[in-house]
C-alpha positions, 0 to 999 in steps of 0.5 A: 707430340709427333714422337706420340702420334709415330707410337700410336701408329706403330702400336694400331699397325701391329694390332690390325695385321695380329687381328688379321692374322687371327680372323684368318686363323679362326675363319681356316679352323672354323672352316676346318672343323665344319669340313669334318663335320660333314665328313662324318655326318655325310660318310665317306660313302663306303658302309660298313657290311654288318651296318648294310645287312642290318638295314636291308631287312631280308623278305619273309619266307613262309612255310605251312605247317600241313597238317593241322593240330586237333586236341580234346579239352575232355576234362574242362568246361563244365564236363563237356568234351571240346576240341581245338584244331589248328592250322598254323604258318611260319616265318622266317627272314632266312631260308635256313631256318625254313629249312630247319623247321621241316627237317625237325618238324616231327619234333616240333609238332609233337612239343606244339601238340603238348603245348597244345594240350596243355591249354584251357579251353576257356583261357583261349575263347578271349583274343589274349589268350590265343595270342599268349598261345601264339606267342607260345608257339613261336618260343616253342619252335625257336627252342627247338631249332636252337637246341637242334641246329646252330642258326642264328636266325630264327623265326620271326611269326606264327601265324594261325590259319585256322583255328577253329573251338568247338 
């Protein structure tokens, strides 16, 4: 019976010091991956310059259009002659652009009074209809600027200042 015990204490020593050295094992890789973990989670502290510009959003530039638009709507709305004016500011995130706009500006005042023109009166007594033709407006512009220059930012708004239907 004493030769049993001698085996049964050998055999619980070596499982206590392999359970120990696997504990130890575990509790360096747990440690070790958690480490990492934070590390990509928290960064390294440096960001990437295309990462920096995307979060830091540039403030607006503005610039207004002087001189306002008038069109006639002679044919529409029961025979009646109509007009239209508007006063339109742009903006932008870049002063390029802004600086696009008023180098082209005789070719973008000629497409937004087409654009202009080519509406309905009635269409544009409902608040859709002058935000399509807001909305119009902006695409019109970032056309141009695009075909004309090689930005690659463009207008972000067109805001009416005024627009007045009579």
């Amino acid at each position: 019976m004493a030769e049993k015990q001698d085996d049964i204490e050998v055999a619980e020593e070596k499982n206590s010091k392999t359970t120990k050295i696997l504990v130890i094992v575990i509790a360096v890789l747990l440690l070790a991956v958690i480490g990492l973990g934070f590390y990509m989670f928290m960064g390294n502290g440096e960001k990437d310059p295309a990462e920096q510009s995307e979060a830091v959003k540039q403030a607006p530039v503005y610039y207004s259009i002087e001189e306002p638009f008038i069109v006639n709507f002679s044919e529409q709305s029961e025979g009646q002659v109509r007009y239209m004016q508007v006063k339109m500011k742009v903006m932008a995130r870049s002063q390029a652009v802004i600086d696009a706009v008023q180098t082209h500006q005789p070719a973008i005042q000629h497409e937004l009074l087409m654009l202009l023109y080519s509406q309905n009166y009635d269409g544009l007594l409902t608040s859709e209809g002058t935000q399509a033709l807001q909305q119009a407006c902006l695409e019109t512009i970032n056309r141009i600027l695009k075909s004309e220059t090689s930005l690659e930012n463009e207008l972000e708004a067109v805001y009416f200042t005024s627009f007045l239907m009579q």
